[in-house]
C-alpha positions as CSV (number, residue, x, y, z in Angstrom):
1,X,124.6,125.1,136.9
2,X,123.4,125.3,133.3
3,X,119.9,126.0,133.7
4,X,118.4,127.9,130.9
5,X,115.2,129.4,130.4
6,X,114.4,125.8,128.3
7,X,115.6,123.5,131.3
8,X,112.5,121.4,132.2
9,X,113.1,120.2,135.6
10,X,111.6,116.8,136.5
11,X,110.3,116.3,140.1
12,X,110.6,112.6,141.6
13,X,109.9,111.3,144.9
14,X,113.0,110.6,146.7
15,X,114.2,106.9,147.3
16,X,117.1,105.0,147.0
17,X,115.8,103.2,143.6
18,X,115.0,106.3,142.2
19,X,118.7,107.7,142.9
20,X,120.5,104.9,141.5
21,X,118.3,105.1,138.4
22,X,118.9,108.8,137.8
23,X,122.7,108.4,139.0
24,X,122.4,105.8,136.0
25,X,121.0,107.7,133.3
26,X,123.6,110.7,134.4
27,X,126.6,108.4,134.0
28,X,125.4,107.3,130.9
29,X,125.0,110.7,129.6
30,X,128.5,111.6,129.9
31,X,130.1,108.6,128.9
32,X,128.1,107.2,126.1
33,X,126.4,111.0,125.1
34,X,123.4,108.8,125.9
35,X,120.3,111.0,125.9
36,X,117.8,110.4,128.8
37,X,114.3,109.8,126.9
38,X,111.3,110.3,129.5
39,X,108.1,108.7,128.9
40,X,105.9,111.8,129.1
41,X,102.7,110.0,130.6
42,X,104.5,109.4,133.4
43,X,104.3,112.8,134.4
44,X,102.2,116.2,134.6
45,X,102.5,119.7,134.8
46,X,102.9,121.8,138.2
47,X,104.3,124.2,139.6
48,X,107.2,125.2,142.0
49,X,107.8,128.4,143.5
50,X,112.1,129.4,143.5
51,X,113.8,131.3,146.7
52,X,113.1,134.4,144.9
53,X,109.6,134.1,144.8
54,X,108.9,133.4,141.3
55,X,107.4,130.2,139.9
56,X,108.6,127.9,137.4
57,X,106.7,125.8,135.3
58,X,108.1,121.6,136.3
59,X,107.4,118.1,135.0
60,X,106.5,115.8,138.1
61,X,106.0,112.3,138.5
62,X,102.5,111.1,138.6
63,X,103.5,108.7,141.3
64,X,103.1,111.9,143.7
65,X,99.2,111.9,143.0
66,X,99.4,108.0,144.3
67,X,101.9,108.6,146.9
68,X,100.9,106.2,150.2
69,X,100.6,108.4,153.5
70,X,102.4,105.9,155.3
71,X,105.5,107.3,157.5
72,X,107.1,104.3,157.7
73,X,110.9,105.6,156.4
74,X,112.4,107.1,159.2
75,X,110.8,104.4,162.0
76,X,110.5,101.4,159.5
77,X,112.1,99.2,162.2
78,X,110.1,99.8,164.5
79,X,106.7,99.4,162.8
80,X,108.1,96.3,161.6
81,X,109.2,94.8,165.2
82,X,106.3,96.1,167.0
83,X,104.2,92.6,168.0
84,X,100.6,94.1,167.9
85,X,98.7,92.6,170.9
86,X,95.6,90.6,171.6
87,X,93.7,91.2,174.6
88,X,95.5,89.6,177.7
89,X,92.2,89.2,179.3
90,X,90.8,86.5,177.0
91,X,95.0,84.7,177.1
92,X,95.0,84.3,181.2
93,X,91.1,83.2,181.6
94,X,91.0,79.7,182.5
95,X,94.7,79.5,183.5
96,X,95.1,77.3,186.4
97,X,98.7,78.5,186.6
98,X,98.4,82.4,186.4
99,X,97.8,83.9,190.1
100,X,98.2,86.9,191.9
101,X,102.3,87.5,193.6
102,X,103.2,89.6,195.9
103,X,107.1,90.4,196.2
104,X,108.7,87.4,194.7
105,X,112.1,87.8,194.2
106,X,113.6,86.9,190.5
107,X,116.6,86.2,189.2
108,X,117.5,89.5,187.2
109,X,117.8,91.2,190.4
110,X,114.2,92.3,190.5
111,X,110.9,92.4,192.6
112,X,107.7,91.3,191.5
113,X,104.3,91.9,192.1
114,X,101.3,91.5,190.0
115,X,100.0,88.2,187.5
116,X,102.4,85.4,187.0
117,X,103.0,81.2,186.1
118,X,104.4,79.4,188.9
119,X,105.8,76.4,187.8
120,X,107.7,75.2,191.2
121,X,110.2,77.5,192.1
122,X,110.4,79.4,188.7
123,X,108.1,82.6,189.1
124,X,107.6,84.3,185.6
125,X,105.9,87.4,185.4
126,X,102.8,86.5,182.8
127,X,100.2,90.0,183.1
128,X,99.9,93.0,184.2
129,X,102.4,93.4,186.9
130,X,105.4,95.8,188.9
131,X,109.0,94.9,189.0
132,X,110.8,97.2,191.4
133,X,114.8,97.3,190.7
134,X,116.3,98.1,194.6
135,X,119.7,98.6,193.4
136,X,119.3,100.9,190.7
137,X,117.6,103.4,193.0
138,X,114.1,101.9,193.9
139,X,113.6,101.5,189.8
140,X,110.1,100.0,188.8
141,X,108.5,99.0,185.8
142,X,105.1,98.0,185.3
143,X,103.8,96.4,182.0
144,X,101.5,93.5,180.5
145,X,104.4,90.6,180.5
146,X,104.3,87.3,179.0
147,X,106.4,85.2,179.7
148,X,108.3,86.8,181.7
149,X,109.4,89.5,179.0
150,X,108.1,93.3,179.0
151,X,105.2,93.7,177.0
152,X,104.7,96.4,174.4
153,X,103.7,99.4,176.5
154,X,104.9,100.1,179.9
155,X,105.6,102.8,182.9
156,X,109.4,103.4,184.4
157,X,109.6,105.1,187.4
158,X,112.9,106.1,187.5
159,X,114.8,108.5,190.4
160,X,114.5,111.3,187.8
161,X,111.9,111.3,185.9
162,X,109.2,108.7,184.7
163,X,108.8,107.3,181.4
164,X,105.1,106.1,180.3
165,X,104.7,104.8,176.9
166,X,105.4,102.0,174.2
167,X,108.4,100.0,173.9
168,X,110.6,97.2,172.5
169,X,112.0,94.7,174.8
170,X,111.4,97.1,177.9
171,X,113.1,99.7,176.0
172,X,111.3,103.5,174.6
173,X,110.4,103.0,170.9
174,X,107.2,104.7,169.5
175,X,104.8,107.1,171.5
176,X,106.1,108.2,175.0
177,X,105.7,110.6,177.3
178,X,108.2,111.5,179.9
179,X,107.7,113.7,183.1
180,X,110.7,115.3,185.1
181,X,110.4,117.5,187.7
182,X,107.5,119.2,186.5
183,X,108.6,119.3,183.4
184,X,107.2,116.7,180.4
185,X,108.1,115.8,176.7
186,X,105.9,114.1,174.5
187,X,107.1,112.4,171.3
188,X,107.9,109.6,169.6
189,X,111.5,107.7,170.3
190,X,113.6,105.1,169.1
191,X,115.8,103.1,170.3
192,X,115.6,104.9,174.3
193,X,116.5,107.9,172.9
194,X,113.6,111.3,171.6
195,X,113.4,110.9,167.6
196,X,110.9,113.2,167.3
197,X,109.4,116.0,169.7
198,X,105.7,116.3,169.6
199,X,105.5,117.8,172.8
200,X,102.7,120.9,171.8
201,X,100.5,118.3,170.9
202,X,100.7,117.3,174.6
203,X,100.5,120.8,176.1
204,X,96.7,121.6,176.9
205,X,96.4,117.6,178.2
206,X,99.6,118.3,180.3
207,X,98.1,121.1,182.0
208,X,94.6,120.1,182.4
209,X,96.6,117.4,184.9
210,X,98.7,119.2,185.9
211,X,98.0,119.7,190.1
212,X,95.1,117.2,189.9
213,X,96.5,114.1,191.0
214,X,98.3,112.7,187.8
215,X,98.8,109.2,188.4
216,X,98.9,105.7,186.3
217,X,96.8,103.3,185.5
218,X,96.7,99.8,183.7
219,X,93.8,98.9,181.9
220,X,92.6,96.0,180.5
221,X,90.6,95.9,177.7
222,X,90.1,94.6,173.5
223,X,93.7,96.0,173.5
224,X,95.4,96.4,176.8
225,X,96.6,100.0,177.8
226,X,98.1,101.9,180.8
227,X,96.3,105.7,181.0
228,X,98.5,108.9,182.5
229,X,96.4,111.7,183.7
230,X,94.1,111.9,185.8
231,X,92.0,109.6,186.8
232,X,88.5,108.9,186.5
233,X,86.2,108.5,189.4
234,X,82.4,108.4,189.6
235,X,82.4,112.1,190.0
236,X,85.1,112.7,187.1
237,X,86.3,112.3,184.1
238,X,89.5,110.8,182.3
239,X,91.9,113.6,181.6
240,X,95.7,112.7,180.2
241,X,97.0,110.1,177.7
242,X,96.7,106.6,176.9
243,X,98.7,104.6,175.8
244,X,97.5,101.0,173.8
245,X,99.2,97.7,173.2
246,X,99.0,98.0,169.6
247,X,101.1,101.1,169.6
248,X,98.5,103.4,169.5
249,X,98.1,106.7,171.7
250,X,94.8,108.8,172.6
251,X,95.4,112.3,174.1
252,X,92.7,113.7,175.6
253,X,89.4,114.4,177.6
254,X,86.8,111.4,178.1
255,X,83.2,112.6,178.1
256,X,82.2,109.4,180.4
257,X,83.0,109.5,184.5
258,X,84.1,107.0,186.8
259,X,85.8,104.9,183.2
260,X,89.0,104.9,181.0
261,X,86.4,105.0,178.2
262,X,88.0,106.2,174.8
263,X,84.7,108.2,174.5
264,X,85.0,111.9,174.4
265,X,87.4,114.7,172.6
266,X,91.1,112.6,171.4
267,X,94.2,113.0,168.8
268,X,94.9,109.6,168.1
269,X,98.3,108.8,166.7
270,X,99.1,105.3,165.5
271,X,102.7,103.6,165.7
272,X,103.3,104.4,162.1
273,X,102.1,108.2,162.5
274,X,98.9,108.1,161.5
275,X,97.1,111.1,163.2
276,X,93.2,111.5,163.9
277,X,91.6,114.3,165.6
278,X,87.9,114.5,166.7
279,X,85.2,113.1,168.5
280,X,85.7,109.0,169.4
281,X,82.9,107.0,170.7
282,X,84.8,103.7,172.5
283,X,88.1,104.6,170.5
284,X,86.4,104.9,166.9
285,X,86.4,107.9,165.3
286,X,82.8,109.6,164.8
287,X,83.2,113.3,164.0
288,X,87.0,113.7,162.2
289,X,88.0,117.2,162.5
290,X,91.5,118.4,160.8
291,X,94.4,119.1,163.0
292,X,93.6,122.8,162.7
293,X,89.7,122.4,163.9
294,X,90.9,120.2,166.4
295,X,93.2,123.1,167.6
296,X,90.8,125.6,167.2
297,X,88.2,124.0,169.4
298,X,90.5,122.3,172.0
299,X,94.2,123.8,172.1
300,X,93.9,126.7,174.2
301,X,97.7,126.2,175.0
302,X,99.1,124.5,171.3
303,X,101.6,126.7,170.7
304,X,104.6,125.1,168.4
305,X,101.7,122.7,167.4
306,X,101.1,124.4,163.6
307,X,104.8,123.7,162.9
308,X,104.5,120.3,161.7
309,X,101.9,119.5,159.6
310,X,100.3,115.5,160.6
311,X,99.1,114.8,157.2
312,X,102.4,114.3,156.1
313,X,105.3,111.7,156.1
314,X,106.2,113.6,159.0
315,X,107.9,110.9,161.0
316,X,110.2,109.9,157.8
317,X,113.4,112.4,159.7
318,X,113.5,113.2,163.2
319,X,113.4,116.3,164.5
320,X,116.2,118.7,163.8
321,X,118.8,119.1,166.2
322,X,120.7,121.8,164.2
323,X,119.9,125.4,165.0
324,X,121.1,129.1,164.0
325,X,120.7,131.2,167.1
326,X,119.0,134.8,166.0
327,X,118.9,135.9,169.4
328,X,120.5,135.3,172.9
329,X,119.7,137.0,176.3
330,X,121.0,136.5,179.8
331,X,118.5,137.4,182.8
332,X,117.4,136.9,186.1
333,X,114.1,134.6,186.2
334,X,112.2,134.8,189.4
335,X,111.9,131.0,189.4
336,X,115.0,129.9,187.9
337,X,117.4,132.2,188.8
338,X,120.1,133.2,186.7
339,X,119.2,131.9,183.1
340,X,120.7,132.0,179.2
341,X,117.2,132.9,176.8
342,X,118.1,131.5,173.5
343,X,116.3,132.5,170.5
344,X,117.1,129.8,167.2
345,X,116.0,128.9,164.3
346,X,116.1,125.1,163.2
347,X,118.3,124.4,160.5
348,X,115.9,122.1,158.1
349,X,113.5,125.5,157.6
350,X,116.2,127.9,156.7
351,X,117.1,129.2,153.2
352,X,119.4,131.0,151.5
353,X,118.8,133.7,149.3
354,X,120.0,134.6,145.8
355,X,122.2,137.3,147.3
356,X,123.9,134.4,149.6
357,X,121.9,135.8,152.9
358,X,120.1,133.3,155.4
359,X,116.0,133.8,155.2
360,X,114.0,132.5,158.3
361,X,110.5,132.8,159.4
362,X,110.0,134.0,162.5
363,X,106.9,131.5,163.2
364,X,109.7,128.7,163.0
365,X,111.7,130.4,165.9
366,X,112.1,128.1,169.0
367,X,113.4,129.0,172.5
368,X,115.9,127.6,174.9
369,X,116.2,128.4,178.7
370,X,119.6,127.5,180.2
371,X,121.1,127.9,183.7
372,X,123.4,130.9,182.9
373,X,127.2,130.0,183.6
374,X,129.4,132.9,182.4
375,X,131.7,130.3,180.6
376,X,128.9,128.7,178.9
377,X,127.5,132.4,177.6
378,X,131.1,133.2,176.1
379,X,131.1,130.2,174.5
380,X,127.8,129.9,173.1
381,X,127.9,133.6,171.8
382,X,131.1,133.6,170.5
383,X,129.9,130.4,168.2
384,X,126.9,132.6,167.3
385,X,128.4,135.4,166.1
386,X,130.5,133.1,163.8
387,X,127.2,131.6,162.6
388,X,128.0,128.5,163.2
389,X,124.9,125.8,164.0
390,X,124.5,124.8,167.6
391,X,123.8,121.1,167.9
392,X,121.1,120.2,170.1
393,X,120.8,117.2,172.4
394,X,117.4,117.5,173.1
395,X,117.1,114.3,175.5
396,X,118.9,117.0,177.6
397,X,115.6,119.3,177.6
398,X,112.1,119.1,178.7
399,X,109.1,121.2,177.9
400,X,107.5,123.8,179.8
401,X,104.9,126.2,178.9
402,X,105.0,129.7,180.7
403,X,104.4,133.4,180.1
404,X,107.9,134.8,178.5
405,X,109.7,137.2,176.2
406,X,109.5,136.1,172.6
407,X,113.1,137.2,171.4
408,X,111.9,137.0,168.1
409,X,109.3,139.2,167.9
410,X,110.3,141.5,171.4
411,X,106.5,140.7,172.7
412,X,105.6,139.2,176.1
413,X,103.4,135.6,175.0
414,X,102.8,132.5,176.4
415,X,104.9,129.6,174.3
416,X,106.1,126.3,174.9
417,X,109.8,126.6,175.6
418,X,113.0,124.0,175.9
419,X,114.5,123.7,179.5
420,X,117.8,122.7,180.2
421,X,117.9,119.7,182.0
422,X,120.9,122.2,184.6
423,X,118.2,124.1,185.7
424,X,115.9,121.4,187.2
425,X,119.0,119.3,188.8
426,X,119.0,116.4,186.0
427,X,122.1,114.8,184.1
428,X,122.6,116.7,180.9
429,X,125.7,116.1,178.2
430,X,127.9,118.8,176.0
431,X,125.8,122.2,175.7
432,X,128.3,124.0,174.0
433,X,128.5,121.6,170.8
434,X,129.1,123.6,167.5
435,X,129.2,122.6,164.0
436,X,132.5,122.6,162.6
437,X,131.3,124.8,159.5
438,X,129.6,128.4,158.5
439,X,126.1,128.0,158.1
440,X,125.9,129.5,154.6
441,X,128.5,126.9,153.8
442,X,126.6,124.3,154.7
443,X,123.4,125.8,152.9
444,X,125.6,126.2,149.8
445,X,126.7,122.4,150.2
């Protein structure tokens, strides 16, 4: 509030030591009329542009230039409690005890097929195997147990939808991809739930399958995976996704037939978001390319894909779930029927201006497709007009890609839009949740 044309600003990387420190040196200015004394080799000139446009001369903190890549803030947890596997073929050779089950039931309530110890009566699930769950709709889950405990990547055919992907005691936590009704999301979640929506990275793979005979497969390998797509035969290649035990997932097109070989054209992200893009001969990287070359060559349908950037600590916040709606149409869609277009902008990329106006890019905008209730369209425009953020669940959405009106710009494209769960027949929760304030107040907080 008392910046001066001779305020230096000092840039430091967030974290909670850093904080404290400068919380610290602030109390001790105004009690004690302390001075805060800098040591100046701990930091170098740059450069930061204001809201206005013009750029200011700053001081930052040389720790930046030595800053680890490593997007471990947000997910911590779970790079911590992942158990990184070891093959499961090399474990179960020479086993006396592990054979093959067919329909044995267990005591959780569940039917298994596939590897398992039999130690008497006691069946335990011990390899790749199926448990189907009768009673909660025909549920089943195959993975690579041990010991009778879910292993680190499974698939979950549910009624609604299925789930492919890593997980934490039989439960979605790292790379996942989920397909319902047509309709997928790719991403990385925590605790069951979507942390953060990487869906246009999935897009081209998605509909490359798409029609083909998607189906999955376990495979085991150095490190034990379970590939979604489609599947290779002697005549074919591997198309889809692949998910492996050490909480790593390839997307893309194999350049062997007839094998699940991790030879060919992948993006490769690890469990603590490190992304690689390129050409992989047996799952090591040979020709790198950056995430726009990859694009370039490969991503016919990416769109969305440019808005997060994969060389940074991109997984340290999930995705925003806050959005100003800029736009709003109701229609008649030929395959949906009545619908709500939704135009919005999400709330982490917008700014306010010197003259106390929002700024947006429209290359930020994102679209929404809802089944159009004339009680939910009241509702949701009134909120609008009183710019007030609309708060997202976006485990209630799936991602399609189609041919439709970009309310931003007026033009007909193809994009990568959200669909309401409504308007495929799934479950979905509140869709008229508002923020409580103005959005310019909580810019100005």
């Amino acid at each position: 509030m008392n910046e001066t044309e001779e305020t230096d600003i000092f840039i430091f990387p967030f974290s909670e030591e850093n904080k404290k420190y400068l919380i610290s040196c602030a109390r001790s200015a105004e009690q004690e009329h302390d001075f805060w004394e800098p040591n100046e080799d701990d930091f170098y000139n740059a450069s930061l542009i204001l809201p206005g446009g013009k750029t200011k001369e700053i001081k930052k903190h040389i720790s930046f230039r030595t800053q680890p890549k490593e997007t471990t803030l947000g997910i911590k947890q779970i790079v911590e409690d992942f158990k990184f596997s070891d093959s499961l073929v090399g474990l179960f050779k020479g086993s006396e005890r592990v054979s093959d089950v067919k329909n044995v039931p267990l005591k959780e309530g569940s039917i298994y097929s596939g590897k398992a110890l039999q130690m008497g009566d006691i069946c335990m699930p011990n390899g790749y195997g199926i448990k189907l769950f009768k009673e909660k709709g025909n549920t089943r889950i195959g993975s690579f147990y041990r010991g009778g405990s879910t292993g680190n990547i499974i698939w979950a055919s549910y009624p609604d939808y299925l789930y492919t992907g890593c997980a934490l005691e039989g439960e979605p936590n790292g790379w996942g991809f989920k397909l319902a009704k047509g309709q997928f999301t790719f991403g990385y979640y925590k605790d069951g739930k979507l942390y953060k929506d990487m869906s246009p990275f999935a897009t081209d793979v998605y509909l490359s399958i798409t029609g083909k005979g998607l189906q999955v497969s376990p495979v085991e390998a150095e490190v034990c995976r379970i590939a979604v797509g489609r599947q290779p035969k002697e005549d074919r290649n591997f198309i889809g996704l692949q998910f492996l035990e050490n909480g790593t997932v390839f997307l893309g097109e194999a350049s062997k037939n007839n094998t699940h070989s991790l030879t060919g054209h992948f993006i490769s992200f690890d469990i603590d978001g490190k992304a690689r893009y390129g050409i992989f001969d047996d799952g090591k990287l040979v020709k790198p390319m950056s995430q726009n070359e990859y694009f370039d060559m490969y991503g016919e349908n990416s769109d969305g894909q440019e808005r997060i950037d994969t060389t940074t600590n991109y997984l340290d916040s999930p995705t925003c779930r806050k959005f100003l709606i800029t736009n709003m149409q109701t229609r008649f869609d030929l395959d949906m029927g009545p619908i709500i277009s939704i135009c919005a902008q999400p709330f982490d990329k917008l700014e306010m201006t010197a003259d106390g106006k929002v700024r947006y890019d429209n290359k930020n905008a994102e679209h929404f497709y809802l089944h159009n209730e004339e009680g939910i369209a009241r509702i949701i425009q009134e909120k609008a007009q009183q710019n007030r953020l609309w708060l997202v669940n976006l485990d209630d959405f799936n991602t399609h890609y189609d041919n439709i009106i970009n309310l931003a710009t007026d033009q007909v494209e193809d994009k990568n839009f959200h669909i309401h769960n409504a308007l495929i027949g799934l479950n979905y929760s509140n869709i008229t949740d508002f923020d409580t304030e103005n959005v310019m107040d909580r810019l100005g907080m």
